[in-house]
Structure formats: structure tokens, C-alpha cells
N, C-alpha and C positions, 0 to 999 in steps of 0.2 A: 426484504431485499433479496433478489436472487442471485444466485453463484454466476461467473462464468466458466467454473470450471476449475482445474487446478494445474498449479504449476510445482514441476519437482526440480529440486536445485541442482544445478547440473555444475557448477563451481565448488570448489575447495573453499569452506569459510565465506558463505556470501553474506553481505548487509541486506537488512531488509527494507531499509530505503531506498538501495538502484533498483532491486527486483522491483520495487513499487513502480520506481522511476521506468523500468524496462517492462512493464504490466501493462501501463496506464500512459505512458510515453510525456509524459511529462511530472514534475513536483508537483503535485495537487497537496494543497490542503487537505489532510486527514485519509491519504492513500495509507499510511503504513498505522495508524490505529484501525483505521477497515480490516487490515489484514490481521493485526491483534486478535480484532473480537470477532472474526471469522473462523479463528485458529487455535483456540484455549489450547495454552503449555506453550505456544511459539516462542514467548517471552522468556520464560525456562532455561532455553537454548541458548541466551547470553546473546550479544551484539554479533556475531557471527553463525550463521545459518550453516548447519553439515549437507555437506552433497548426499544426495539421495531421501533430504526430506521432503514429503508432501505437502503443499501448501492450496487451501483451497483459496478461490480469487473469488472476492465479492465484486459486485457490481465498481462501477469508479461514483467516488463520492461527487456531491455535485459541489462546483464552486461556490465560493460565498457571495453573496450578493453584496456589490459594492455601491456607496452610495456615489454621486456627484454631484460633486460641490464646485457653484457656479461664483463667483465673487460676487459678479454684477445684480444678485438674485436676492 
């Protein structure tokens, strides 16, 4: 998987679910474990990210494939 790059916290105490949310521009599924195992020690840092950390940005996960279910089927 490759990076796109990184992003550094430019917020006082940020969550690493909006930054996912603000990366990836939407909640995806498994945006903020990407960024975990992108990031060895992120987790360290507690549910609050410090400004001026560097965070590298993996690719965006792909969605899950969902089935459909038809009644009439």
C-alpha cells in the first residue's frame, strides 16, 4: 500500500477520527486503523493527538463490499 504523503496536526489536541474524516473526506470503514498501522506509537499518544505531530497518510481503505438482497430472489 502506498503513502500519500503526511499530514501534521495543526490543532491543540486533535482526534484521530476527524483527521481521518478530514484526510479521506468521509467515515470509511477502517480509515483510522490505516492510520494506526501506518503510524507505530500513534496510539501511545492517547485519544488526543498533540500539534505538531507527524502523521503519515496511507492510501484510503477500500469500502466493503456489500451484498444485496433482493426479497423477490
Amino acid at each position: 500500500m502506498a503513502d500519500l504523503g503526511y499530514y501534521v496536526v495543526s490543532e491543540d489536541a486533535e482526534r484521530l477520527d476527524r483527521i481521518a474524516r478530514a484526510l479521506y473526506g468521509e467515515d470509511r470503514p477502517g480509515a483510522v486503523e490505516g492510520l494506526l498501522d501506518s503510524n507505530p506509537g500513534l496510539a501511545a499518544l492517547g485519544p488526543n493527538i498533540p500539534r505538531g505531530t507527524v502523521i503519515r497518510v496511507p492510501e484510503p481503505p477500500e469500502p466493503p463490499a456489500t451484498a444485496i438482497v433482493r426479497p423477490w430472489e
